[in-house]
C-alpha positions in Angstrom: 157.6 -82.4 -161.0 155.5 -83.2 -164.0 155.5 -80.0 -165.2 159.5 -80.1 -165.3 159.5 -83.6 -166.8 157.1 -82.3 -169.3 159.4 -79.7 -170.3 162.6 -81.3 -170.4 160.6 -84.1 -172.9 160.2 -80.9 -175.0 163.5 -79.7 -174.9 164.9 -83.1 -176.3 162.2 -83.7 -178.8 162.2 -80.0 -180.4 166.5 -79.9 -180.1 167.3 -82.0 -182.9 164.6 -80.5 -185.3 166.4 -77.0 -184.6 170.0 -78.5 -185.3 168.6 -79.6 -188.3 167.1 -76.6 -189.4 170.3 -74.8 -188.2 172.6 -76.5 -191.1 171.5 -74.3 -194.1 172.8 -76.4 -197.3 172.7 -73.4 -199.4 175.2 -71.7 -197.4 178.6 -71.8 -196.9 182.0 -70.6 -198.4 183.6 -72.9 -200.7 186.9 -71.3 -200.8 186.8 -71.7 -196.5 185.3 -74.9 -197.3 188.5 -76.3 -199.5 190.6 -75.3 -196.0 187.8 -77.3 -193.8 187.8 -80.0 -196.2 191.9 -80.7 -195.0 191.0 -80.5 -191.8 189.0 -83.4 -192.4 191.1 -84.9 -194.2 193.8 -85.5 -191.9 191.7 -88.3 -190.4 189.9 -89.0 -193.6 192.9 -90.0 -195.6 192.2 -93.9 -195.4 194.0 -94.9 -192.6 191.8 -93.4 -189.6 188.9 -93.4 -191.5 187.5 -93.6 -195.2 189.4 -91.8 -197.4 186.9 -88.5 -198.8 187.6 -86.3 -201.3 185.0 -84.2 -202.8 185.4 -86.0 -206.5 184.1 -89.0 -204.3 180.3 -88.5 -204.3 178.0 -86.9 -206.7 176.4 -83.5 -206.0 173.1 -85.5 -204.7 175.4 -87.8 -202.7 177.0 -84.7 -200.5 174.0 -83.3 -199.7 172.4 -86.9 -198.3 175.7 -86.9 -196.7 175.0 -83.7 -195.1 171.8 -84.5 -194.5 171.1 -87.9 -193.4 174.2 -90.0 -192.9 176.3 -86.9 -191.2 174.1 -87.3 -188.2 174.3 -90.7 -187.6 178.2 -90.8 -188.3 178.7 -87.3 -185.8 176.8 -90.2 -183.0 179.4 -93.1 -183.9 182.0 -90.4 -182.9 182.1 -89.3 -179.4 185.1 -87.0 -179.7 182.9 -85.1 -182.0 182.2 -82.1 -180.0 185.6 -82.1 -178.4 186.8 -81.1 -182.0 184.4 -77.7 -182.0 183.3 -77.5 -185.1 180.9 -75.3 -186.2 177.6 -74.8 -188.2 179.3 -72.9 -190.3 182.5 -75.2 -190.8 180.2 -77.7 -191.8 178.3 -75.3 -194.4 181.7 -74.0 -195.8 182.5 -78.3 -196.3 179.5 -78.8 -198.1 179.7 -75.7 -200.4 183.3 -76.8 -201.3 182.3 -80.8 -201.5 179.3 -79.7 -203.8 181.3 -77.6 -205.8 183.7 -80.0 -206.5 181.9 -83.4 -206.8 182.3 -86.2 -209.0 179.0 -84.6 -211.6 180.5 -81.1 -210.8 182.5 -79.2 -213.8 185.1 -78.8 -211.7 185.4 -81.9 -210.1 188.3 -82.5 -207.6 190.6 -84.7 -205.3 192.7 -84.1 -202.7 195.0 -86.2 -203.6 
């Protein structure tokens, strides 16, 4: 039994190291990533939730986004997995929201 207990503690403390080192920031597609991006929208328009567009944050914005606040917003949001998004939907947003940030040279709304 302690064995098992021992192992499951494992399990949960190594799981979200290897999500984390799952999401590769340097990857993605940004022209899938401008298709993602509307997906999000359509609850991300300002009346569901904040309105985002990638023109909203700065290049080193996204990518604390992505990295840090991401994770503690996917919590706040149980229907999260129901919506089955994927690693690499997530990479493909980023590459597109990088792209096109506010200190990009193509920045861009989605207005």
């Amino acid at each position: 039994m302690k064995m098992y207990r021992t192992a499951v503690m494992t399990v949960l403390l190594l799981l979200p190291t290897s999500l984390a080192l799952s999401f590769n920031p340097d990857g993605g597609d940004a022209v899938k990533g401008k298709e993602s991006f509307a997906v999000c929208r359509k609850c991300h328009d300002g009346s569901k939730a904040t309105s985002m567009s990638p023109s909203s944050k700065t290049k080193k914005q996204w990518g604390r986004y992505f990295d840090n606040d991401f994770e503690k917003l996917k919590k706040k949001m149980p229907e999260w997995d129901s919506w089955g998004y994927t690693t690499e939907f997530l990479e493909d947003v980023h590459r597109y929201a990088v792209e096109h940030a506010l200190d990009s040279d193509k920045p861009q709304t989605c207005d």
